[in-house]
Biopython code that builds the backbone (N, CA, C, O; Angstrom):
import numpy as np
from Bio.PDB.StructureBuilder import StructureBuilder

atoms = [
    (1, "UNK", "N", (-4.237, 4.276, -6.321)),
    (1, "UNK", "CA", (-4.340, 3.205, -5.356)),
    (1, "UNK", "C", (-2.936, 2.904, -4.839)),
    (1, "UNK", "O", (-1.994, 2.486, -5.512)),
    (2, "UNK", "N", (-2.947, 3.175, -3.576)),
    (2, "UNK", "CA", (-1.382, 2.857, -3.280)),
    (2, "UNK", "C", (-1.082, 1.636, -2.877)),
    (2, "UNK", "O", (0.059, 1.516, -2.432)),
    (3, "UNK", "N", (-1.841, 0.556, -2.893)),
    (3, "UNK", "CA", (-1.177, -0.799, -2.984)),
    (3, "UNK", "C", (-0.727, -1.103, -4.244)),
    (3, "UNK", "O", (0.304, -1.775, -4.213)),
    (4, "UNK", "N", (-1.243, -0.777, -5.633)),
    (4, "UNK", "CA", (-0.780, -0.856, -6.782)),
    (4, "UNK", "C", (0.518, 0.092, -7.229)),
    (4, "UNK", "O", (1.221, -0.248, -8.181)),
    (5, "UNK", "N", (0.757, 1.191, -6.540)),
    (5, "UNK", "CA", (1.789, 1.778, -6.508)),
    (5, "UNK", "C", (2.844, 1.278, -6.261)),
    (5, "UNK", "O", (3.796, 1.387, -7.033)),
    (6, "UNK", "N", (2.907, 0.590, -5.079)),
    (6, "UNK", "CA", (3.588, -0.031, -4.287)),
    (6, "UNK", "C", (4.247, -1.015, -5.294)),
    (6, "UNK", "O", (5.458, -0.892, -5.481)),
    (7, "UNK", "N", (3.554, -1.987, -5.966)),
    (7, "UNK", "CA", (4.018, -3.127, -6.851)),
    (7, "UNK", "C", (4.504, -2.519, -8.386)),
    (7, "UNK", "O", (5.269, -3.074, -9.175)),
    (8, "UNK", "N", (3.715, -1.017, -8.572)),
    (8, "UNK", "CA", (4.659, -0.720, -10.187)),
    (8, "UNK", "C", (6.169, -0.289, -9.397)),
    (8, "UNK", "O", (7.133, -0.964, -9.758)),
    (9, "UNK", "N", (6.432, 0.791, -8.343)),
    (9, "UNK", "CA", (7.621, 1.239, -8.534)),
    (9, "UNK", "C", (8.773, 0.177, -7.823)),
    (9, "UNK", "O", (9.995, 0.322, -7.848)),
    (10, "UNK", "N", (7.964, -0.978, -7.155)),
    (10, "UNK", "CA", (9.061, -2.279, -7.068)),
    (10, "UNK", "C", (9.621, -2.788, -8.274)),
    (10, "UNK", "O", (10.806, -2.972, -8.552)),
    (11, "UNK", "N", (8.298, -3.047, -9.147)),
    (11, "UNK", "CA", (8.692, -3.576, -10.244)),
    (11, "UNK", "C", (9.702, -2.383, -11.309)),
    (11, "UNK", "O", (10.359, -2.957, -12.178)),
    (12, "UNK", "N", (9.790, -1.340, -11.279)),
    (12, "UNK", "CA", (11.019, 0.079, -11.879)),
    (12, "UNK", "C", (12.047, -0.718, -11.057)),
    (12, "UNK", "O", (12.997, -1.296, -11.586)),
    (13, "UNK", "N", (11.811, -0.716, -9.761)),
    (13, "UNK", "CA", (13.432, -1.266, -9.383)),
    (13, "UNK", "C", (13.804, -2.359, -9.184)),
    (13, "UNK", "O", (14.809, -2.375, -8.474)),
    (14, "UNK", "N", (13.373, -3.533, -9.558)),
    (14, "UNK", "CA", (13.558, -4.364, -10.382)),
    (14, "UNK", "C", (13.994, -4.651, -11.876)),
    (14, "UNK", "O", (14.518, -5.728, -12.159)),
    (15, "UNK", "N", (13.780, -3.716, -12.786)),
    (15, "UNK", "CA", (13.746, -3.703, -14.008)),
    (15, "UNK", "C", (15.065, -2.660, -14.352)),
    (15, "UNK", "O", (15.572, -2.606, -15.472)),
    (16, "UNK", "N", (15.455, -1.968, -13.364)),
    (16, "UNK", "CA", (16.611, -1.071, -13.613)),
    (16, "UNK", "C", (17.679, -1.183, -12.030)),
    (16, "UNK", "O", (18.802, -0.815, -11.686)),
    (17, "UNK", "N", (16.844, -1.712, -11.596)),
    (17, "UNK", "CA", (18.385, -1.227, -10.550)),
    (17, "UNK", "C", (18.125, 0.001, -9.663)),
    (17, "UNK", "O", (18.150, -0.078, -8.435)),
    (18, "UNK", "N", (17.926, 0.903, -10.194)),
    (18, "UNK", "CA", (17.799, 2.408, -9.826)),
    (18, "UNK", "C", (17.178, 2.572, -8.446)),
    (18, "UNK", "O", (15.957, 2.714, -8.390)),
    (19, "UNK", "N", (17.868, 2.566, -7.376)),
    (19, "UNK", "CA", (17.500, 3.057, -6.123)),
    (19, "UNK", "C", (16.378, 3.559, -5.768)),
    (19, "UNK", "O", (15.571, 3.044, -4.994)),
    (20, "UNK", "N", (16.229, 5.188, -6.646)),
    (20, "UNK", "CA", (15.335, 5.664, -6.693)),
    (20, "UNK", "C", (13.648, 5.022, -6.570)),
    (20, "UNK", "O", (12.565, 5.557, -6.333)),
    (21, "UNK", "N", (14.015, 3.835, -6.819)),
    (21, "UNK", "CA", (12.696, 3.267, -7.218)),
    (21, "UNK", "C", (12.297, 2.445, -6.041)),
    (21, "UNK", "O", (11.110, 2.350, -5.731)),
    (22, "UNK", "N", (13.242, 1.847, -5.374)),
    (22, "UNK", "CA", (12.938, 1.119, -4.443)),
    (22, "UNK", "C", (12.935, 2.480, -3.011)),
    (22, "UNK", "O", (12.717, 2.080, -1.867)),
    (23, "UNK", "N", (13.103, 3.482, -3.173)),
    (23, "UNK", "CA", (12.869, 4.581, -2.297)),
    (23, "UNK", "C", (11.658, 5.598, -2.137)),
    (23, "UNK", "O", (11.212, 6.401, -1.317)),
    (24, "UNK", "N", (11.312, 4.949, -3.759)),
    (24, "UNK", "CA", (9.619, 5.552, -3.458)),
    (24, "UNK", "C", (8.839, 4.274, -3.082)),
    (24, "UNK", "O", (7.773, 4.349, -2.472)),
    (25, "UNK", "N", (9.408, 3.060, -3.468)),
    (25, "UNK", "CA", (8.518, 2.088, -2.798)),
    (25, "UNK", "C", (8.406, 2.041, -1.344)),
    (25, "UNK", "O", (7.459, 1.494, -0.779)),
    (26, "UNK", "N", (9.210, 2.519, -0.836)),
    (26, "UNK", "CA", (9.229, 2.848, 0.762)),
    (26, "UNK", "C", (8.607, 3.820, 1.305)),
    (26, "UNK", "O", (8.046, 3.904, 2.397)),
    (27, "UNK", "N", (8.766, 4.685, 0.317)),
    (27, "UNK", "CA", (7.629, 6.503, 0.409)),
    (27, "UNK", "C", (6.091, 5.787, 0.560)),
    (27, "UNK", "O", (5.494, 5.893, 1.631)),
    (28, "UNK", "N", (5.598, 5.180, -0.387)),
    (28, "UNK", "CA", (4.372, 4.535, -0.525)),
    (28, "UNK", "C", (4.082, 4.091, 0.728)),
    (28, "UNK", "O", (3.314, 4.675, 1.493)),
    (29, "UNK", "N", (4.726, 2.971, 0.998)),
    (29, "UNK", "CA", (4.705, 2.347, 2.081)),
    (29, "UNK", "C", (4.375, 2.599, 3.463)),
    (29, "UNK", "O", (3.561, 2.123, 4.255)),
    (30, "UNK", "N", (5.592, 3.832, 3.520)),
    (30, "UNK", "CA", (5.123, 4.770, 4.910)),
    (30, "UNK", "C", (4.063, 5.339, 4.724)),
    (30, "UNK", "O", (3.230, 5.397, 5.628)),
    (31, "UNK", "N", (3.895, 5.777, 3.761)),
    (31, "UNK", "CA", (2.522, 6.968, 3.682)),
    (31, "UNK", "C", (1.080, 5.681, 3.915)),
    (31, "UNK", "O", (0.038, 5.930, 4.521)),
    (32, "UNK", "N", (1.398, 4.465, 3.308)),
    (32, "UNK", "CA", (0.027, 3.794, 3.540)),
    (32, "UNK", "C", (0.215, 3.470, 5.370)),
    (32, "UNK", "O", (-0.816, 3.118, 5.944)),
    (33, "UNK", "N", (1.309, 3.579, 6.086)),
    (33, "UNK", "CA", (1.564, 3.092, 7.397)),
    (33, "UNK", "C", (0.715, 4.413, 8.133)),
    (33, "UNK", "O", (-0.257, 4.486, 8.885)),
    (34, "UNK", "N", (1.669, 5.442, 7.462)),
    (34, "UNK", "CA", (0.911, 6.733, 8.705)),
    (34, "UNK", "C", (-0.344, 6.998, 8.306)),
    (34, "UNK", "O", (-1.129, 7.071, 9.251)),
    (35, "UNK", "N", (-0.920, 7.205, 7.003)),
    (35, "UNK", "CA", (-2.308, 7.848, 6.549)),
    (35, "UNK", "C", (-3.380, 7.088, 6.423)),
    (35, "UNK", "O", (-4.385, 7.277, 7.109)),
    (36, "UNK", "N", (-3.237, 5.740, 5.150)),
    (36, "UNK", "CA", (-4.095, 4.587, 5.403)),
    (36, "UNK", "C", (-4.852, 3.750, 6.204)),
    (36, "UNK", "O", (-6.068, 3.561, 6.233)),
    (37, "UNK", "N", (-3.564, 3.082, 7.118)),
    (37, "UNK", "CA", (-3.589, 2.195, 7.687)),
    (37, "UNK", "C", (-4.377, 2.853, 8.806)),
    (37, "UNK", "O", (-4.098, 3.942, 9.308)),
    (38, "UNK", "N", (-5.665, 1.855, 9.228)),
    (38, "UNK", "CA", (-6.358, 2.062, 10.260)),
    (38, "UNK", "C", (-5.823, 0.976, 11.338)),
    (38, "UNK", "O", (-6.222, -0.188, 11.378)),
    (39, "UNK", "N", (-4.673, 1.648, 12.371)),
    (39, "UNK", "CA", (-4.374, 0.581, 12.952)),
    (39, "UNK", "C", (-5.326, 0.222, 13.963)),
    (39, "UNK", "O", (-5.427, -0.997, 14.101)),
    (40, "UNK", "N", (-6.195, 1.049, 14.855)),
    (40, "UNK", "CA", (-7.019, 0.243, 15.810)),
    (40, "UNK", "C", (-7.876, -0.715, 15.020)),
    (40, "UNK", "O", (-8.496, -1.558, 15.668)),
    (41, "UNK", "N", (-7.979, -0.701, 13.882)),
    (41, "UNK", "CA", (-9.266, -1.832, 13.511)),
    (41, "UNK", "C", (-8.344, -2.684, 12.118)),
    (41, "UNK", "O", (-8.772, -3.716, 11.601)),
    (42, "UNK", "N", (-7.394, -2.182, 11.807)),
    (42, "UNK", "CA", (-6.342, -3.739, 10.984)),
    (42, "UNK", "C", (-6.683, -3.297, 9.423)),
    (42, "UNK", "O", (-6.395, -3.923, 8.403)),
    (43, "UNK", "N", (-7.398, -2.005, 9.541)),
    (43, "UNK", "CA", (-8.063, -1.878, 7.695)),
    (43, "UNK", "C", (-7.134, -0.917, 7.142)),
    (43, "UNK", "O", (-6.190, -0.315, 7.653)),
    (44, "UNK", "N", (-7.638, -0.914, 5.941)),
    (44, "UNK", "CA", (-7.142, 0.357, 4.845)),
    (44, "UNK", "C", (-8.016, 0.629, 4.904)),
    (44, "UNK", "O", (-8.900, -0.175, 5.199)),
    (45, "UNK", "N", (-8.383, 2.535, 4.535)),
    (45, "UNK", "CA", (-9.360, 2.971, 4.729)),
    (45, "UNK", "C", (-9.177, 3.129, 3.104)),
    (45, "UNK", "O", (-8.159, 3.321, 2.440)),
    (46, "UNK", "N", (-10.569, 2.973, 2.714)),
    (46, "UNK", "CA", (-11.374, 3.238, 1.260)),
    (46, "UNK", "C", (-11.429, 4.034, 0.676)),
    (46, "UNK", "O", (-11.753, 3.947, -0.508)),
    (47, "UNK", "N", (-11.146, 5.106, 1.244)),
    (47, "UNK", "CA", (-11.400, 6.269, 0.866)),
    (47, "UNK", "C", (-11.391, 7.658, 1.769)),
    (47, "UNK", "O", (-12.096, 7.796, 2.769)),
    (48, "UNK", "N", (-10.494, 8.652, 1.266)),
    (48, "UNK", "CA", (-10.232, 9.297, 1.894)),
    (48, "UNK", "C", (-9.974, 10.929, 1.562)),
    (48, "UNK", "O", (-8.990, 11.404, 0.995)),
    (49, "UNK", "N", (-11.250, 11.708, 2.129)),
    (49, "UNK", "CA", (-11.534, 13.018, 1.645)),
    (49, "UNK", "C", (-10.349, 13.743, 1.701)),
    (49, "UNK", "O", (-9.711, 14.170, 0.739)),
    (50, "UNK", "N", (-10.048, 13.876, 3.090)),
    (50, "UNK", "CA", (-8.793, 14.338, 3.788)),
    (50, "UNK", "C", (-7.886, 13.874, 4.741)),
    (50, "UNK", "O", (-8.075, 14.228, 5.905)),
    (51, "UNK", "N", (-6.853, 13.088, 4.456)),
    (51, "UNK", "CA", (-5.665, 12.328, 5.028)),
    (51, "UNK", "C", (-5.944, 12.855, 6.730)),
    (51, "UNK", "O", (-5.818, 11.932, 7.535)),
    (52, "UNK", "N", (-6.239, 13.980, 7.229)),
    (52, "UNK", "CA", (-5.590, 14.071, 8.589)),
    (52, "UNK", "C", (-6.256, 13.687, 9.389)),
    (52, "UNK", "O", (-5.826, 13.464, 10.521)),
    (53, "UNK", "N", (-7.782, 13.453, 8.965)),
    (53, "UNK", "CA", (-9.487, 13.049, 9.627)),
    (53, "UNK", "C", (-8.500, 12.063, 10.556)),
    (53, "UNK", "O", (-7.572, 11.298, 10.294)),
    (54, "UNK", "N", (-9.119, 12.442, 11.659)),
    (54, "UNK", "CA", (-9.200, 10.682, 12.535)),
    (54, "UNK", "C", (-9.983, 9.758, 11.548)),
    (54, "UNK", "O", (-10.488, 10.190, 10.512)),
    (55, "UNK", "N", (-10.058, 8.185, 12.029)),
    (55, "UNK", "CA", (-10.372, 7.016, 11.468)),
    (55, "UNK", "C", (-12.140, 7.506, 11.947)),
    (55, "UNK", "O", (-12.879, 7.976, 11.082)),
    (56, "UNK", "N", (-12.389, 7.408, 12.688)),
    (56, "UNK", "CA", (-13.834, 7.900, 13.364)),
    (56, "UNK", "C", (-14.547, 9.015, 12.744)),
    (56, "UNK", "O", (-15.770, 8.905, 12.656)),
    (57, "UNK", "N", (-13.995, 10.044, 12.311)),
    (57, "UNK", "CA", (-15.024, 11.158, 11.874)),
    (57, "UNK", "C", (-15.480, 10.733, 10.471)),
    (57, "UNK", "O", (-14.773, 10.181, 9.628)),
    (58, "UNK", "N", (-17.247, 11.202, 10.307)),
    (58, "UNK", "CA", (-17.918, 11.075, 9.509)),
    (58, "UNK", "C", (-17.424, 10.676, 8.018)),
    (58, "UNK", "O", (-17.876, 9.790, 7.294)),
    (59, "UNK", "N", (-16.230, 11.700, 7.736)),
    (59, "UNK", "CA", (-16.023, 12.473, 6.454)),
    (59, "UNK", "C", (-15.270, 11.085, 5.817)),
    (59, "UNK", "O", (-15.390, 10.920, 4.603)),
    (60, "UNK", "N", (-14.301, 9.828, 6.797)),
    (60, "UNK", "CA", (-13.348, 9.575, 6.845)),
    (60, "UNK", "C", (-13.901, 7.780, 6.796)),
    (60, "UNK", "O", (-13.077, 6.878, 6.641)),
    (61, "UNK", "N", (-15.622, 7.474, 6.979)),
    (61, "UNK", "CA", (-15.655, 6.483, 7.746)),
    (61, "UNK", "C", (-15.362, 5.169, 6.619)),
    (61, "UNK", "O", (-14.962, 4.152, 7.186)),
    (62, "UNK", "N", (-15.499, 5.067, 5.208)),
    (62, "UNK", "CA", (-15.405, 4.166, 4.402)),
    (62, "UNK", "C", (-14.230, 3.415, 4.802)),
    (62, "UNK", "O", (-13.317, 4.064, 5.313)),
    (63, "UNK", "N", (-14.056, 1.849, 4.625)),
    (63, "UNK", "CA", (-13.502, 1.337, 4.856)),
    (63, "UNK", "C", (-13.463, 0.616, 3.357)),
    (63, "UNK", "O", (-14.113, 0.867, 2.342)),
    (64, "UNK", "N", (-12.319, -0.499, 3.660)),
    (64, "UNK", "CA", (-11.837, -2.059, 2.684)),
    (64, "UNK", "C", (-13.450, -2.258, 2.323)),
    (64, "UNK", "O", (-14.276, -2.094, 3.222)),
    (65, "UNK", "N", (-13.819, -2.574, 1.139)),
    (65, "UNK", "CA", (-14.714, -3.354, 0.426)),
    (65, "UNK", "C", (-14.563, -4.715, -0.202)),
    (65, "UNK", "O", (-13.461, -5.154, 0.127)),
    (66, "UNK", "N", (-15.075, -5.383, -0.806)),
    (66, "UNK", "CA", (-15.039, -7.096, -0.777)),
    (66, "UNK", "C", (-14.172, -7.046, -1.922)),
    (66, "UNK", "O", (-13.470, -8.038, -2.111)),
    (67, "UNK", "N", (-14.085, -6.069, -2.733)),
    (67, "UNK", "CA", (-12.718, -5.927, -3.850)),
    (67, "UNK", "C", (-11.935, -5.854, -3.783)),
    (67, "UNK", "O", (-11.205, -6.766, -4.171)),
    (68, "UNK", "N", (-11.358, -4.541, -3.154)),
    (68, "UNK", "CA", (-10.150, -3.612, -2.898)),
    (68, "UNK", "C", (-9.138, -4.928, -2.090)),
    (68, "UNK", "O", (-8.074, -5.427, -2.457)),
    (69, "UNK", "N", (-10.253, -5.282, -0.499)),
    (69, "UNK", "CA", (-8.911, -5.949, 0.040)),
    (69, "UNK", "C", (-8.167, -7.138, -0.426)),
    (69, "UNK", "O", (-6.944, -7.265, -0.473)),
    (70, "UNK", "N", (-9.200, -8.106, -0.810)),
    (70, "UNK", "CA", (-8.724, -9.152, -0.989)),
    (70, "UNK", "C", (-7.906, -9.002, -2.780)),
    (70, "UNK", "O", (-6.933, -9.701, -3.064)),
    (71, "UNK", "N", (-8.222, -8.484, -3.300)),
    (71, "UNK", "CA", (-7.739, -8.214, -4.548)),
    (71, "UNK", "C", (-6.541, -7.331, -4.436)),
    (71, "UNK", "O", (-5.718, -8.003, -3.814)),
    (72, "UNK", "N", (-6.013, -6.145, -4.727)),
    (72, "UNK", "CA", (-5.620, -4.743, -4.510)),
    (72, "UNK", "C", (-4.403, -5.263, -3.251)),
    (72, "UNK", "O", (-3.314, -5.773, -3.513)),
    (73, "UNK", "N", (-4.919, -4.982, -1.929)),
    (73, "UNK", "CA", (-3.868, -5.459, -0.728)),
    (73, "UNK", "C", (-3.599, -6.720, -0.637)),
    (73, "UNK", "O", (-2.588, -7.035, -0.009)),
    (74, "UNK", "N", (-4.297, -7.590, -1.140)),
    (74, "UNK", "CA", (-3.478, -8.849, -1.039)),
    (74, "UNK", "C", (-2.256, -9.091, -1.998)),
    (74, "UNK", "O", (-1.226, -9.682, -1.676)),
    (75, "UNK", "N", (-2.507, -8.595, -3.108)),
    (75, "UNK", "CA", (-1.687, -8.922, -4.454)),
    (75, "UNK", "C", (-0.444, -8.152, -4.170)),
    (75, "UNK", "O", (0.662, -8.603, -4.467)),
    (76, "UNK", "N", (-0.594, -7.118, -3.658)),
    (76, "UNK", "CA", (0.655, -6.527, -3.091)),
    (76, "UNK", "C", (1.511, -7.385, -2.090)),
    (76, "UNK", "O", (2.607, -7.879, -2.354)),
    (77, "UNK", "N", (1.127, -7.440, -1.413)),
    (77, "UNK", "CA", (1.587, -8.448, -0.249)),
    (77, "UNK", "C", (2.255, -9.803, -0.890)),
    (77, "UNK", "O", (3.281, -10.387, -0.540)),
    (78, "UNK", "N", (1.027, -10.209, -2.293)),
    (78, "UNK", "CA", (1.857, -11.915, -2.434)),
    (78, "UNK", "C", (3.142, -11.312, -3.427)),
    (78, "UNK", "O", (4.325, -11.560, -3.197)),
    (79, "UNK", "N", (2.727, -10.598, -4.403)),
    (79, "UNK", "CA", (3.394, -9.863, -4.943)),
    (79, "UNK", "C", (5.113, -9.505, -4.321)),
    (79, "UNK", "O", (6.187, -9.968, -4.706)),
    (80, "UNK", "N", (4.872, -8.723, -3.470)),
    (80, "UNK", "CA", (6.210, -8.529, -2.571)),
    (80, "UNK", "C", (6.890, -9.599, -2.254)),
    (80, "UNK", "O", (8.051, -9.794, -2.616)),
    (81, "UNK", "N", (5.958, -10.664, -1.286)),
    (81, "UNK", "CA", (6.505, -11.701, -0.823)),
    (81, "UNK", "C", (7.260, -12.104, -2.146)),
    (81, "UNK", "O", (8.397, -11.661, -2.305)),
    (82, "UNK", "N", (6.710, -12.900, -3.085)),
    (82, "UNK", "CA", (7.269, -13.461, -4.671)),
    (82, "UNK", "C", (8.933, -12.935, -4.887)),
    (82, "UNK", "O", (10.054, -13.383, -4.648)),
    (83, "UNK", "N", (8.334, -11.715, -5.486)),
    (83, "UNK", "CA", (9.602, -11.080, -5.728)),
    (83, "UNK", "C", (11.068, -10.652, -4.925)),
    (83, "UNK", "O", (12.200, -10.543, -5.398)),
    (84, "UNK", "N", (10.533, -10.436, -3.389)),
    (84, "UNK", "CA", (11.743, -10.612, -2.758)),
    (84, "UNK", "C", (12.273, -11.666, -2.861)),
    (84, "UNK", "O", (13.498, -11.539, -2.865)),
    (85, "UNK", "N", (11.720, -13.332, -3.005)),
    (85, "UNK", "CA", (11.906, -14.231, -2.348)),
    (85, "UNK", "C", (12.848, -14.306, -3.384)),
    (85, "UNK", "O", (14.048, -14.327, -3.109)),
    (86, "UNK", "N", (12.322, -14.361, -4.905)),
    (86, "UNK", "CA", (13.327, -14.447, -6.269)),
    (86, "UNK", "C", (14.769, -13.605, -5.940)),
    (86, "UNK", "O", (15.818, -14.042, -6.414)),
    (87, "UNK", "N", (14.766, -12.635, -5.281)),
    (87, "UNK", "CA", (15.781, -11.543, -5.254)),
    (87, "UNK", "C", (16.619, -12.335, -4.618)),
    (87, "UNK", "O", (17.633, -12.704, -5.211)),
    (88, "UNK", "N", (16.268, -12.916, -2.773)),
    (88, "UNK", "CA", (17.193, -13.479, -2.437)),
    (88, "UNK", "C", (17.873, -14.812, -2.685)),
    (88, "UNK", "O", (18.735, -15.366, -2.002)),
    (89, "UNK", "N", (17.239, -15.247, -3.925)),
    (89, "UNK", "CA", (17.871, -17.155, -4.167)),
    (89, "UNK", "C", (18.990, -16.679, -4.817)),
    (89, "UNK", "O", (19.836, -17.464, -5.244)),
]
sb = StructureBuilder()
sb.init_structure("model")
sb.init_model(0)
sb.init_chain("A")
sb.init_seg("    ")
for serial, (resi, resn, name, xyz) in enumerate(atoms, 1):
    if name == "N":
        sb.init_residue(resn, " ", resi, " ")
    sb.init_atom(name, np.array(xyz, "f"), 0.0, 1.0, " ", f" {name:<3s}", serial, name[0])
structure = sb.get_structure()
């Protein structure tokens, strides 16, 4: 799940320092920007056979469920917010 990704390898670079960590949190990131992210319709897609499908074809059509988003992508998000905010006081 790459919103949970997102929050372990913040939390590695948090816990060490190590660049590295906050550079795959950015890897994540992009990859949920270019592959995930359904930008004409604002979703994460649910599931995904093969990354290159358009958002539209059959194979590709699952979307956010009543779990994933509000649980999963939100927690990331408050998550992030939190911890930057600690970083910059």
């Amino acid at each position: 799940m790459q919103s949970e990704a997102v929050i372990g390898f913040f939390n590695a670079f948090q816990l060490t320092g190590d660049p590295k960590y906050l550079a795959l949190t950015m890897n994540v990131v992009d990859y949920i920007r270019n592959y995930v992210s359904d930008h004409s319709n604002g979703k994460f897609r649910e599931w995904l056979s093969r990354g290159d499908l358009d958002a539209q074809d059959g194979d590709n059509e699952f979307r956010v469920n009543a779990w994933k988003g509000p649980y999963h992508n939100g927690r990331m998000c408050m998550e992030l917010i939190e911890r930057i905010a600690k970083m910059q006081v």
